[in-house]
C-alpha positions, 0 to 999 in steps of 0.5 A, a space after each residue: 218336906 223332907 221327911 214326915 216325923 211330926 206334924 209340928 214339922 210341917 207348915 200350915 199350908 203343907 198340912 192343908 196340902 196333904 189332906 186335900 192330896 189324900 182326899 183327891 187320891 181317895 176320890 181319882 185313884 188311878 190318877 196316881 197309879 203310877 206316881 212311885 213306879 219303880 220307887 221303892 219303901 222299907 218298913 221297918 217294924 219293931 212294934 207290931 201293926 196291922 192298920 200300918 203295915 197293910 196301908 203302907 204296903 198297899 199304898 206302895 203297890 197301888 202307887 206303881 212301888 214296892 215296899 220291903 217289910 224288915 221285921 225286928 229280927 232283921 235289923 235288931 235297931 242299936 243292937 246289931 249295928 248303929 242305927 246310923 249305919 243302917 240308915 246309911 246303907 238303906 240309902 243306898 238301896 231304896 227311896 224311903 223309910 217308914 219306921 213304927 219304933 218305940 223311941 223317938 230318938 231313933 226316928 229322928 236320928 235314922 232321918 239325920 243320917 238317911 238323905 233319903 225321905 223317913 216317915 214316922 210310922 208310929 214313936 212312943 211320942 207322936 203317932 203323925 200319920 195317924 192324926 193326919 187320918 183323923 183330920 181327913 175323916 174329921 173334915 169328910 164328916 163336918 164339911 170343915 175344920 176351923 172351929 170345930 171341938 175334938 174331945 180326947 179321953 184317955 192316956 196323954 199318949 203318943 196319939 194325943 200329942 199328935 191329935 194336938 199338934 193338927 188341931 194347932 195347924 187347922 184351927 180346932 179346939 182340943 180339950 184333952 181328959 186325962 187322970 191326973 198324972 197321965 196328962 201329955 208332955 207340957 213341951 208338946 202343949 206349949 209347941 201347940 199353943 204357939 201353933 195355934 196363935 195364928 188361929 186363937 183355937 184352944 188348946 185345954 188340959 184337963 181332968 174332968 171328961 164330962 167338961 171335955 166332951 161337953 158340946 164336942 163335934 167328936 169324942 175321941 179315945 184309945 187304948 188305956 195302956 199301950 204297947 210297951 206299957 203292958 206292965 201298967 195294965 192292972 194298975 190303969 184299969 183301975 184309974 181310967 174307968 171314969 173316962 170310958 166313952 159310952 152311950 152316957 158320956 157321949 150324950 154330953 156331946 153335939 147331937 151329930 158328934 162322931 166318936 173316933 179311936 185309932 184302933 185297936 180297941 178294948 171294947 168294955 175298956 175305954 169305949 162300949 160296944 154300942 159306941 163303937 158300934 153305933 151309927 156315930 162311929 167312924 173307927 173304919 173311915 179312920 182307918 181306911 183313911 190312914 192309906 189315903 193320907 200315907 199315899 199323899 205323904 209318899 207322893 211329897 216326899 218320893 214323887 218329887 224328883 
């Protein structure tokens, strides 16, 4: 790996790599304590975080590093200079860009132009980091993860897509519920299902939740408008009300199945508060695991010299 952007871009075995790295840094922390002395991360931010930017920064910390958080009136990304440029001259300074935008372009052409590693911290196409995390508690919580059943409802989202692309590296079944019209973009589909052949997982599309969730080992959702989407809010609390996990929906699911969501959540939106509080949520695994995995991904792309 030379940056991490989308899991569709790493191998197989470099996936298995960073999740069995993440779950020994979660187990032996002060093994790696000095794994990135000295190196240090810009973050750059035009969304706003909390899950992303603490992990990162703390990650960087208890790593021997430093990270150096750009807010988007530092660098106003296109608009006060190129984004090539900018790449150009963090190269010069640091050891590594995170970067949580909304076009994807930008991510990808910081990384053409940086010869320094970039890590997608979010894109309105892929959220990589995220679903990394959400396999990692995935295979704490079932033992393994070939041949499990991932349920997501909701928004075909940036966070969908990704969820696709790991289950296409590790053999899981996804079955995607989506209102008509909001389904993911065929493109990531049709990446996934020529992943997936090596596994002959399945990969559905559909617009009935109850056959997603039916016998599902984990029941996935998430917000139903997202950043940059706050002008569609009204108009999709009126479409997604049938695919809010709660307590009836969850019931069509495997006895032991987990529920998980990203965060934030919108409690009485896409999930009920006695879901999301119920002993099958793992919600804050997820999200302590984002500074496991972010840990692992930081050591593979500045660690090596």
């Amino acid at each position: 790996m030379k940056d991490f952007i989308s899991v569709n871009d790493i191998t197989k075995n470099e996936f298995e790599e960073i999740l069995n790295l993440a779950q020994d840094i979660k187990e032996n922390p002060e093994k790696y304590k000095n794994k990135l002395k000295d190196k240090i991360l810009a973050m750059i931010f035009e969304k706003p975080s909390l899950r992303t930017r603490v992990t990162f920064e703390i990650g960087m910390l208890q790593l021997g590093g430093e990270a150096i958080y750009l807010s988007p009136n530092d660098i106003q990304m296109g608009k006060r200079e190129p984004v090539k440029d900018i790449a150009r001259n963090l190269e010069r300074w640091v050891d590594g860009i995170m970067i949580r935008t909304f076009g994807h372009e930008i991510v990808l052409e910081l990384a053409e132009y940086a010869n320094i590693p970039v890590i997608n911290g979010l894109s309105d196409l892929l959220h990589p980091c995220q679903a990394m995390a959400d396999f990692m508690t995935l295979k704490e919580k079932k033992g393994k993860l070939k041949g499990l059943k991932l349920a997501y409802l909701g928004d075909g989202n940036n966070v969908a897509h990704s969820l696709i692309f790991a289950a296409s590296k590790c053999g899981v079944n996804i079955s995607i519920a989506t209102p008509p019209g909001y389904e993911p973009k065929k493109e990531i589909i049709e990446k996934a299902r020529e992943n997936a052949k090596d596994f002959g997982n399945l990969i559905e599309i559909t617009n009935d939740p109850e056959s997603a969730v039916k016998d599902a080992d984990a029941v996935y959702t998430d917000v139903w408008a997202s950043m940059g989407q706050e002008q569609e809010r009204e108009k999709r609390l009126k479409i997604f009300p049938p695919y809010q996990v709660n307590r009836k929906l969850m019931s069509l699911a495997k006895e032991d199945a987990v529920f998980m969501h990203c965060l934030p959540a919108h409690r009485g939106e896409e999930v009920t508060d006695d879901v999301i509080e119920s002993h099958q949520s793992v919600v804050f695994d997820q999200a302590e695991n984002r500074l496991h995995v972010q840990k692992a991904i930081m050591i593979l792309l500045m660690g090596r010299e």
